[in-house]
C-alpha positions, 0 to 999 in steps of 0.5 A: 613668209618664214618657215614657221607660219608655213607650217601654221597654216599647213596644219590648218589646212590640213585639218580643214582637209581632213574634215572635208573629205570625211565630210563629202565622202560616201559610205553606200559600200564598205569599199567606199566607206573604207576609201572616205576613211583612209583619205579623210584620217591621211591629212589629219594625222599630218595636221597633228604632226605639222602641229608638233613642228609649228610649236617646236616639239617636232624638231630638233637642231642639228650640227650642219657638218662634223670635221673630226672630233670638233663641234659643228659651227653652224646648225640646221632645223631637222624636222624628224615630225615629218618622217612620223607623218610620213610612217603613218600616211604614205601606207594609208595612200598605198593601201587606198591606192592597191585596194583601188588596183583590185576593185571587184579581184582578188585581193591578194596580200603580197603586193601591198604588203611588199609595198609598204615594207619598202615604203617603211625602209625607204622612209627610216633611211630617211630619216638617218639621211636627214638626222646624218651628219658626216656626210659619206653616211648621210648619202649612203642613206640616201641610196640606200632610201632611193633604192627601197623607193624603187622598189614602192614603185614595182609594186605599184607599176608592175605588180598592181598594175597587172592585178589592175589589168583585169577590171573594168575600164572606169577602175583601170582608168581611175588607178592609172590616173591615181598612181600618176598623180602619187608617182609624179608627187612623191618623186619630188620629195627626195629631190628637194630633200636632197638640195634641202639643209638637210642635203646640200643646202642649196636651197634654204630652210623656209624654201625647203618647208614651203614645198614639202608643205605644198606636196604633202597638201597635194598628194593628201588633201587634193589628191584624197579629194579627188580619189574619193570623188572617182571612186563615187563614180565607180561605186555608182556604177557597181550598184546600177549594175547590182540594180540591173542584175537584181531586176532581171533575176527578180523577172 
């Protein structure tokens, strides 16, 4: 399979996706309207920019390296679509993820505000990692994209976390399994980036495709399908208890 039927049936499935979610998703609350919402527009936007790749209008070529002043002998495909995909999708998955952190709390502006400035940062540098092409800039960039990474996850293991720590079990238990999931998904990204033609050309360009089509359907349609469906379960339980407290007023 080469790359470019990959990211044919990406945009598919992406879009099959994206239409589910919004389709099985409830709206009893705003809360949980808002959660279809975010999860369902998250694998449609990156069906519009898997579609920019598959038809060749989000990638360019790129030398694969510069010795001095001479023109590259080889070039690469440097797909700059997926780092729009991911300016726009990664913060909707924050904000779900923090709004999910402070269920019925206070929700205080400054963690996820925090967390998608480090998110943006981590995602413009890189793209200057990919887009570089001598090398000691392109890896300075990488650093420099890991740290602002680093800083997404505090916010999401300390700062939300603690915010988490005063809600109810089934919340506390939906957030920690959801930041699971995107932790462990998006720790994969800068690994296969790394080792892509982009990075060290270990592995080879259809290679490198396939798996960030298959994290990106995993972390934006499983993944929405799964959080919309726990947070069904948490919005059933706010309005029984609503029910409950209506009822013994009304007595």
């Amino acid at each position: 399979m080469n790359a470019n039927t990959i990211l044919w049936a990406t945009t598919i499935v992406m879009l099959a996706g994206g239409l589910l979610i919004l389709a099985v998703g409830k709206r009893r609350t705003a809360s949980e309207g808002l959660q279809t919402a975010l999860h369902g527009i998250v694998p449609i936007i990156a069906a519009c920019l898997y579609f920019a790749m598959a038809n060749g209008q989000g990638l360019v070529l790129l030398p694969t390296s510069v010795a001095g002043p001479d023109v590259a002998s080889s070039t690469r495909i440097f797909y700059f679509a997926r780092y729009i995909d991911w300016t726009f999708t990664t913060p909707l998955l924050l904000l779900s993820l923090w709004l999910t952190s402070v269920h019925s709390g206070p929700k205080r502006p400054g963690p996820i505000a925090g967390a998608v400035l480090a998110d943006v940062l981590m995602i413009a540098t890189a793209f200057a990692f990919g887009a570089s092409i001598v090398s000691w800039i392109k890896w300075t960039w990488f650093i420099v994209s890991c740290a602002a990474f680093l800083g997404v996850y505090f916010v999401i293991w300390v700062s939300q976390r603690q915010a988490n720590a005063t809600e109810r079990d089934d919340v506390r238990a939906m957030y920690g399994r959801n930041a699971t999931i995107l932790s462990v998904l998006w720790l994969i990204y800068p690994l296969i980036l790394a080792v892509s033609p982009d990075g060290m050309n270990v592995v080879g360009d259809a290679t490198a495709v396939l798996v960030i089509a298959v994290l990106d359907v995993l972390a934006k349609v499983v993944y929405g399908l799964m959080s919309v469906a726990s947070d069904g379960k948490v919005t059933e339980r706010d309005l029984a208890e609503q029910g409950r407290g209506t009822a013994v007023a009304a007595g």
